[in-house]
C-alpha positions in Angstrom: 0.0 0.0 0.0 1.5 3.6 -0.9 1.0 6.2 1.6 0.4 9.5 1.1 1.8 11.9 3.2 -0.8 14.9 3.6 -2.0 15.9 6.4 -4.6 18.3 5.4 -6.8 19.0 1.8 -4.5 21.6 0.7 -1.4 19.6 0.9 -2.2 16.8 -1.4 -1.3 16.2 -4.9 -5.7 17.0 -5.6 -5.6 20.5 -4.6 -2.0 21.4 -6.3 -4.0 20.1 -9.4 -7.0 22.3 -8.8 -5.1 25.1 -8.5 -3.1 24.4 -11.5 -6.0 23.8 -13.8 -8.5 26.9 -12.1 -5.5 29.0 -12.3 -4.9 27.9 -16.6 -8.9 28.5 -16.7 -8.5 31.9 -15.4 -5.7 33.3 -17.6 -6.6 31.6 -20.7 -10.2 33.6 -20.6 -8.7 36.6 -19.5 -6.4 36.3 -22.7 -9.7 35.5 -24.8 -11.6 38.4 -22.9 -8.5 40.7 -23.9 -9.2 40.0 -27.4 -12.7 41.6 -27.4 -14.2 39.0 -29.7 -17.5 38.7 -27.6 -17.3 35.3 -26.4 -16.0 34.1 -22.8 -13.2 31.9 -22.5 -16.0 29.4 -21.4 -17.6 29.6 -24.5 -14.6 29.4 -26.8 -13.8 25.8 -25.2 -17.5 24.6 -26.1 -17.2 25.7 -29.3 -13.3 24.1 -30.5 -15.0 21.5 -28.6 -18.2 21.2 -30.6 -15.7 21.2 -33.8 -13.5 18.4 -32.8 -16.9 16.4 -32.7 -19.2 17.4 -35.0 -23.0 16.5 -34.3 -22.8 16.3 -30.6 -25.6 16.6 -28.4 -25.8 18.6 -25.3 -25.3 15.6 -22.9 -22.1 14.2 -24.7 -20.8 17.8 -24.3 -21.4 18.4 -20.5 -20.1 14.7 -20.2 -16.6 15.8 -22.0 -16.1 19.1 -20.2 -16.9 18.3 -17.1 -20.4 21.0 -16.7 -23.7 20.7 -15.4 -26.6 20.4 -17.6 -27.7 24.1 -16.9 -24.4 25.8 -17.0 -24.3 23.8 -20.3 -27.6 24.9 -21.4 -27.3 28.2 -21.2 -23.5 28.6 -22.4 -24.9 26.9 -25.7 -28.3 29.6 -25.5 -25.5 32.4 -25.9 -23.3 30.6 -28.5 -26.7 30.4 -30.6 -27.6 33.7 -29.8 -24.2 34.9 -31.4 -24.9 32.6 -34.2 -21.8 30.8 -33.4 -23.6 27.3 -33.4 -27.0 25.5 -34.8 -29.2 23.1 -33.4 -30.5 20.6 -35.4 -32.9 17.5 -34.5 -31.2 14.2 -34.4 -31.7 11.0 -32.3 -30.1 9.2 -30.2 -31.0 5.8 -28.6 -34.6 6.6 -29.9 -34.2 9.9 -28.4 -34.8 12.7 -30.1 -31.6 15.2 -29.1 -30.2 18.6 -30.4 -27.3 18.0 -32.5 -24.7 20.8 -32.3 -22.2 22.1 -34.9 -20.6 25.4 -35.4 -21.2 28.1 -37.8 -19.2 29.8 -40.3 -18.5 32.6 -37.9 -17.3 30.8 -35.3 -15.0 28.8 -37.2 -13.6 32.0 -38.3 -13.4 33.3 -34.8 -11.6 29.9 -33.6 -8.8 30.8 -35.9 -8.4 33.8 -35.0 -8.1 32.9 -30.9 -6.2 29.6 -31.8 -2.6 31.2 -32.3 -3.2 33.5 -28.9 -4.0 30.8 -26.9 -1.2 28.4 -28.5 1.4 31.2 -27.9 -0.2 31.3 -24.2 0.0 27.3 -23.5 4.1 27.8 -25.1 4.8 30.3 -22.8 3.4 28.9 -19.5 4.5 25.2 -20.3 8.6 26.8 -21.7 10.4 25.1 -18.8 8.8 21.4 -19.3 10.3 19.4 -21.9 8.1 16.7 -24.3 9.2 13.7 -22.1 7.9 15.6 -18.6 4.4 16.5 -20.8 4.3 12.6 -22.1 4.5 11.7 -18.9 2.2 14.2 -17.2 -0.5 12.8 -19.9 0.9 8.8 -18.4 0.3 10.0 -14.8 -2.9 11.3 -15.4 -4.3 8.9 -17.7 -3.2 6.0 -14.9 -5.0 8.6 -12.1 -8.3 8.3 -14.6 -7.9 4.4 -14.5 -7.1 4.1 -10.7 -9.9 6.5 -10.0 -12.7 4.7 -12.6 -11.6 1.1 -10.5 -11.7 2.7 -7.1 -15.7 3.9 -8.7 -16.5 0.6 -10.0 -16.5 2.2 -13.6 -14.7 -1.2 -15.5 
């Protein structure tokens, strides 16, 4: 058995994570704030989401980034607001289900924030190597695994 040496919440490897990742979340929508293109840093990950799977419903969406249904809901009411996606009637498992794909604008707009937030990502990450990031993605994959079997998730 390995034992973790923590003796409270904010010294474990969870919280250095958090902060990490709510820290990422923070400056990456300031950057896309600072580029006035009237979408939230929120909303620019549900839409390069949205385009690396085309079709996808609004469950399979909160499922992949991590959001509540509502939050979910009404991020998406904006985005179609902006006419940055459509909603078109599908089915799924005999279900009918609001398929979502992105616009023409907001393709347009995705390449335009793209090349901000890679220079962003190269700046923060310039002092890890490829082999530290490979194996990042290795630790964190193995956490998933560990953390599915620990949930009965098989």
């Amino acid at each position: 058995m390995i034992r973790i040496d923590a003796n409270h919440y904010t010294e474990t490897i969870i919280y250095s994570i958090d902060i990490i990742i709510r820290n990422l979340k923070q400056q990456l929508g300031q950057k896309i704030d600072s580029l006035k293109k009237g979408i939230t840093g929120e909303e620019f990950v549900i839409l390069d989401t949205i385009m690396c799977n085309p079709n996808i419903y609004q469950q399979q969406l909160s499922e992949i980034l991590l959001l509540d249904k509502s939050k979910t809901a009404r991020l998406l009411k904006s985005l179609e607001e902006k006419n940055f996606i459509k909603r078109t009637i599908g089915n799924s498992n005999n279900r009918l289900v609001y398929l979502l794909n992105i616009t023409q604008d907001a393709k347009i707009l995705i390449r335009e924030i793209k090349p901000v937030m890679k220079e962003f990502l190269i700046e923060v990450f310039e002092n890890i190597n490829n082999d530290e990031i490979q194996l990042l993605h290795g630790l964190s994959r193995k956490f998933q695994d560990d953390l599915d079997n620990v949930l009965g998730k098989e």
